[in-house]
Structure formats: structure tokens, C-alpha cells
N, C-alpha and C positions, 0 to 999 in steps of 0.2 A: 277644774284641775286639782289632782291631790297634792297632799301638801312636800308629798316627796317628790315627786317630779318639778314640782316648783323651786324647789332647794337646792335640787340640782342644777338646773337652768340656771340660778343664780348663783351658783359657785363657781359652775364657767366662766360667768362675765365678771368676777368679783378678783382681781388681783389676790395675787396669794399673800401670804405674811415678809416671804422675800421679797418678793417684788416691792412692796408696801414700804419695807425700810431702804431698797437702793433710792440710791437720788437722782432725781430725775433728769433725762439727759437733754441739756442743751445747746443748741447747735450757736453757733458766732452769729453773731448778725448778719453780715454780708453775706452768709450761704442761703441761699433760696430754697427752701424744702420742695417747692414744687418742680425746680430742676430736677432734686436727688431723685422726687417720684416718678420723674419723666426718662430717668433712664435703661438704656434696653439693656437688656439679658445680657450679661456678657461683655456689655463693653469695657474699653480700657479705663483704669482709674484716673479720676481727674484732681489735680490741685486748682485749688480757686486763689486768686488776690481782690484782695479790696478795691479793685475798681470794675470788680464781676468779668474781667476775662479768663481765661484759663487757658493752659498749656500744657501737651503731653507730658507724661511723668517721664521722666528721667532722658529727656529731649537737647537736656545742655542747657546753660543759662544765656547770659552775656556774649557776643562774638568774642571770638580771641586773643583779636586785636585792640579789645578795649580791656584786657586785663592789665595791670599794672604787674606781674608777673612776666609776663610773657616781655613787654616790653624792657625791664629788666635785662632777661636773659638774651633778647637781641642786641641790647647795648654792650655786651660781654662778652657774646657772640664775636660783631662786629670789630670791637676794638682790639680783640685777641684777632681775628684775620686782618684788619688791615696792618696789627702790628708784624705779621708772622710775612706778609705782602711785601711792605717798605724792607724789610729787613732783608728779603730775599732779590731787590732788588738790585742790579749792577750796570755799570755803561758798556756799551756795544762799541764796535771800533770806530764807529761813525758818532757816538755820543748819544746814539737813542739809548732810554733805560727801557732792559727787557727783565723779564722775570722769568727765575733760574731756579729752582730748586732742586736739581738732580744734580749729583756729583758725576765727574768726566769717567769714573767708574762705570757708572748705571749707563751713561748715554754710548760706551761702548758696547758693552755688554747689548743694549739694545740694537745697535750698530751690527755685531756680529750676526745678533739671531736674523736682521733680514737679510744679510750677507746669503746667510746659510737656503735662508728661503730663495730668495733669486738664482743662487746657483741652483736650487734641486726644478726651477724651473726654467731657466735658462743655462743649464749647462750644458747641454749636447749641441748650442747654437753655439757658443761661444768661438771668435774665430780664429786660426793655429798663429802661434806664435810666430815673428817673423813673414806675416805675408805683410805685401804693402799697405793695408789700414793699420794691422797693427802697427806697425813701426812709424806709419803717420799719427796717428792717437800718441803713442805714446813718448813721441819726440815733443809733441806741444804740450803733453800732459808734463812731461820734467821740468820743464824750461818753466812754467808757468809755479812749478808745488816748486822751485830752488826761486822764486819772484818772492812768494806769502811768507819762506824760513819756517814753513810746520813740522814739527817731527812727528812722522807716524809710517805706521807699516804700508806702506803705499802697494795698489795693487792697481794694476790697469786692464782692463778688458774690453771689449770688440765683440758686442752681440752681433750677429746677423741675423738680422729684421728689418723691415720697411718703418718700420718706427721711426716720428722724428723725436727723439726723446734722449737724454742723458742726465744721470745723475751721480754722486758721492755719498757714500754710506761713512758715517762715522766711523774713524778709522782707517781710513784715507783707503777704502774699494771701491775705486773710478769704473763706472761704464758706461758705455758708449752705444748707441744701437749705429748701426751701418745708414739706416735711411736717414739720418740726421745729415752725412756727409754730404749728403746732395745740394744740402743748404748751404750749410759750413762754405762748401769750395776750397776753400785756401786755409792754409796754418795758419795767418789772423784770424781768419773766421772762424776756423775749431776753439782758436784760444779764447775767443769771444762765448763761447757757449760753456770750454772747460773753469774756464776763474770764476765765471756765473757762479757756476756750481762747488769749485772749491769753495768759491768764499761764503756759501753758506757754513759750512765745517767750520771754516775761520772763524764764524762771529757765532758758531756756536746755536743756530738756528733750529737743527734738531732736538737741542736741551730745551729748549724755549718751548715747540709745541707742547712737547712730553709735561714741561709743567703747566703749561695754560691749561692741558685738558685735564691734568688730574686737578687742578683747582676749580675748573668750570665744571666738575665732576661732582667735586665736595657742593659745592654750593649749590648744586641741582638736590643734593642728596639731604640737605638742612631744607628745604623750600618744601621740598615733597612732604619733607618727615612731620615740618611746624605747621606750614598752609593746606598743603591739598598733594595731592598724589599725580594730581591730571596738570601739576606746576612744572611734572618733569619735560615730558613732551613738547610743552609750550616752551620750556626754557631753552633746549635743544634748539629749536627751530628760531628762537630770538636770537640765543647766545652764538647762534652761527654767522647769523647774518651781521648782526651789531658787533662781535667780539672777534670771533676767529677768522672771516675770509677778508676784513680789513688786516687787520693785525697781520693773516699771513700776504696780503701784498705788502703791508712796510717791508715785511723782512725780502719779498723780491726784488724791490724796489732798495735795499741796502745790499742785496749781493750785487746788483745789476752796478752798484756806484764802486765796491771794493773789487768787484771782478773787473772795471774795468782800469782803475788802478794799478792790478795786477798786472793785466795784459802790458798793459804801459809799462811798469817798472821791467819783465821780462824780452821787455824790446819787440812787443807787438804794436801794431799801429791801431790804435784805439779808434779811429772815423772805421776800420771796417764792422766795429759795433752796429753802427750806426745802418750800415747796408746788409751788415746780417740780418736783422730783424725787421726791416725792409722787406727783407726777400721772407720771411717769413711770415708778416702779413699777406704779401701773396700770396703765401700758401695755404692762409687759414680758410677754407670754406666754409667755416659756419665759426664761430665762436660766444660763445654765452658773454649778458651784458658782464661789464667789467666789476657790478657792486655783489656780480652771484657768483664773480673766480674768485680763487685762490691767486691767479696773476693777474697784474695789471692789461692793461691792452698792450697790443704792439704798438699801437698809433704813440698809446702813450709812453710807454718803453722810450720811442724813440726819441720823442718831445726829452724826456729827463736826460738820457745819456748824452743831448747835443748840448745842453747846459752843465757838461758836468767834463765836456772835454775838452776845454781850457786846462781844466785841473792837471787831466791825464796826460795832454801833454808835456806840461812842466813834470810828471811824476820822469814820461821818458826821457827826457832829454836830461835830467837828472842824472841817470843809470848811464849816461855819456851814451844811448845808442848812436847806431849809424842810419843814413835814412831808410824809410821803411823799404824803397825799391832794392837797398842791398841786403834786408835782411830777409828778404823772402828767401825759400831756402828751393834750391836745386828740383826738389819735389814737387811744392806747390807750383813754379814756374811750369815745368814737361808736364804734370799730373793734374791741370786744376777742371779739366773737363773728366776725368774719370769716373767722377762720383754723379756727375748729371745723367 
């Protein structure tokens, strides 16, 4: 071999002068060189810890619940909603505490707009002023809204439908469907169904959902945004069951005690409560169990109103009525087969 191709050979393998003076590089102990060799083309970059595990780069550390930040901000969270909760909280005429946070402003206002909806889809049924349901509707609808002393724009109507169904929109627009009367039969029994339903208005029960779900609202929307996304859907389907269709039987369960107070104070005989919804279990053919309504059962309906009409009757006898046989009115006596 000459001596130049030899010299060259050997300046290949001979580190340059650079090279010569950087220093040399040392890896940490705990990194294994022969991982770093072993890695393929391409893969993601690794961080290592001192006990030779490793974890994806930028994977997140610690769960989030073991941050001390995080549980900070739930303590502040928390204490700012329960105080904003108590605060908004107030007694119901039966002394349950409900929670209120809409003004009588907003709950009309919302009143109106289903007003509006119901008539643009019940208003060509609506039935003429002056025939004999209306003027039966709305002789027990008076007698019962001069009982409770509300002031509001009162509006009475008379769908014609097979429906048994009647309700009160905030703002005192009573309706009525026609197929309910069948049940009803007598002005007790209408009055039985109409106080129901005023005295949700009375205790204010429409304010009540409007705020429970914009609060069940909030708090689905902090859970999704801090835990997880898939928190909201579960939460829906817990907070209905555990929160809202309990909560909304108390409240049928408190119209069912102040409606029938009503009826009694305006000189209805409160035991035909007790046969109204009687006859309305008869009628139910199928009915979901009681813990997946919004109502309670009739069975049970019945059970509470026969314990609560002792009450009523001292409410009527108070108001100096005369007995219920004289105060049936001329109507219901000639009329009570009409509606069957």
C-alpha cells in the first residue's frame, strides 16, 4: 500500500481537530444506550425516569384530581354555588323550601310565550263562549281563583279534545280539555282538578322548574368542562332520575294538599277529591312505575288526600259553608251524566 492511500485511510478514522476539542458526550446513568440503539425509524420521542419507565411526551402528568389546584378551585367553586343556592332559597306555602331564582317578571314572560304557543296550536278547537262547558268551567274556575285571593289576568278556556288533561300557564290562562269532563262529572270534581292546577301558580311551581334546570344546567356544564365531556349525558340521565321527577312529584304532591284546601275554602266538598281520582285510576290503562313520573300514582294521590282531609274540612266549615248537598249547583244536579 502507498503511503498516500494510507494517510488517507487514516484521516477518515482520525477525528478532526473539532471534534478533538468538543467534549465528550455523556448520557445520565439511568439511560440505557442500547434502548436508544434499538429504536425504530421514526418513532415518537421518549422521556425516561429513574426507575427505567417511560411515558409518552406531552401525555399529561398526574390525574386532575390529584392536583392541589384543581381542588382549590372546586372548594370556590362549590362554596360560591352553595352560597348563591341558600340564598336563593324560600318557604312554599306548605313550608317546603324551593329554589327560586327567577323573578315573577321572567316567569311571566315565560307564561305568555306558551300561552302563545298553545293557542297557535289549539286555537281553532277552542270551544264558543257561552255553550254549556264553558260556562260550567268557568263558574268553578271563579269560585275556586275568589278561594286562593290571586291577582292576575285570568283567562279561562275549553279545548275540545278527548284529552284528559288540564292545566294553568303563569298568569292565570286556565285550560281545560273537554275529555277530562268525563271524569270530573260534577263541579266538585272539576274543582278537584281546577285548585290542583291553580295551586301550582299559587306556590309558584313553574319558577321552581325554570330554576332547578337552569342550575342542573350550570352544573352539567362545570362537570363536562373540569371531568370529561361524556359527564354531561350521564349527568342528564342521573339528575333526572335522582333530582327532577322526585322533586317534581313533591311539587304535585303540594298542589294536590293546597288544591284541596281550596276547594274547601270555596265551598267544594273535598271527599269528591278522593272519587275523582278513583275514577281516574280507572281510567289509567297503562301508567309508568311511579319513581320514572313526574306524578305520583293515583293509588297514591289517594292514600295522601284521605289523610289531609280532616284538614279540609275544617278549612270548609270555616268559610261558614252550607252542606255539600245544597251547594251543588242546579247544573251539576240536571247535567252530571252529559259529559259520560
Amino acid at each position: 500500500m502507498s503511503i498516500a492511500v494510507f494517510r488517507h485511510k487514516f484521516a477518515s478514522r482520525t477525528p478532526s481537530a473539532a471534534a478533538r476539542a468538543a467534549p465528550a458526550l455523556r448520557l445520565p446513568a439511568f439511560i440505557n444506550p442500547t434502548v436508544l440503539a434499538q429504536r425504530p425509524h421514526g418513532a415518537r420521542s421518549l422521556s425516561f425516569r429513574p426507575n427505567g419507565t417511560y411515558r409518552r411526551f406531552n401525555s399529561g402528568g398526574s390525574p386532575f384530581w390529584q392536583s392541589r389546584r384543581f381542588w382549590v378551585r372546586a372548594q370556590l367553586i362549590g362554596a360560591l354555588g352553595t352560597g348563591y343556592y341558600v340564598y336563593h332559597l324560600e318557604d312554599s306555602p306548605t313550608g317546603r323550601r324551593q329554589f327560586i331564582n327567577v323573578s315573577p317578571a321572567t316567569e311571566a314572560k315565560a307564561g305568555l310565550q306558551s300561552y302563545r304557543a298553545v293557542m297557535a296550536q289549539y286555537g281553532r278547537q277552542l270551544m264558543a263562549r257561552g255553550t254549556p262547558a264553558d260556562m260550567h268551567v268557568r263558574r268553578v274556575a271563579h269560585r275556586v281563583i275568589q278561594a286562593t285571593g290571586m291577582q292576575a289576568d285570568w283567562e279561562v278556556h275549553v279545548i275540545d279534545s278527548p284529552e284528559r288533561n288540564a292545566f294553568v300557564l303563569p298568569g292565570g290562562k286556565i285550560f281545560v280539555f273537554s275529555g277530562i269532563l268525563a271524569l270530573t262529572q260534577t263541579e266538585d270534581g272539576l274543582a278537584t282538578v281546577l285548585a290542583h292546577e291553580i295551586a301550582h301558580q299559587y306556590a309558584r311551581h313553574p319558577a321552581e322548574q325554570i330554576s332547578r334546570g337552569t342550575l342542573f344546567s350550570f352544573v352539567l356544564l362545570l362537570a363536562s368542562f373540569f371531568v370529561d365531556p361524556s359527564m354531561a349525558d350521564l349527568g342528564r340521565v342521573t339528575g333526572r332520575l335522582l333530582l327532577e321527577l322526585p322533586n317534581s312529584r313533591a311539587c304535585e304532591r303540594e298542589a294536590d294538599h293546597l288544591g284541596l284546601l281550596f276547594m274547601a275554602a270555596a265551598c267544594y266538598d273535598p271527599n269528591e277529591a278522593v272519587a275523582f281520582w278513583q275514577r281516574m285510576r280507572a281510567a289509567e290503562e297503562t301508567a309508568p312505575p311511579q319513581f320514572l313520573s313526574t306524578h305520583p300514582s293515583s293509588a297514591s294521590r289517594v292514600d295522601g288526600i284521605r289523610d289531609l282531609l280532616p284538614q279540609a274540612q275544617m278549612k270548609r266549615d270555616a268559610a261558614n259553608c252550607p252542606t255539600p248537598e245544597l251547594t251543588s249547583s242546579f247544573f251539576s244536579a240536571l247535567n252530571s251524566n252529559r259529559w259520560t
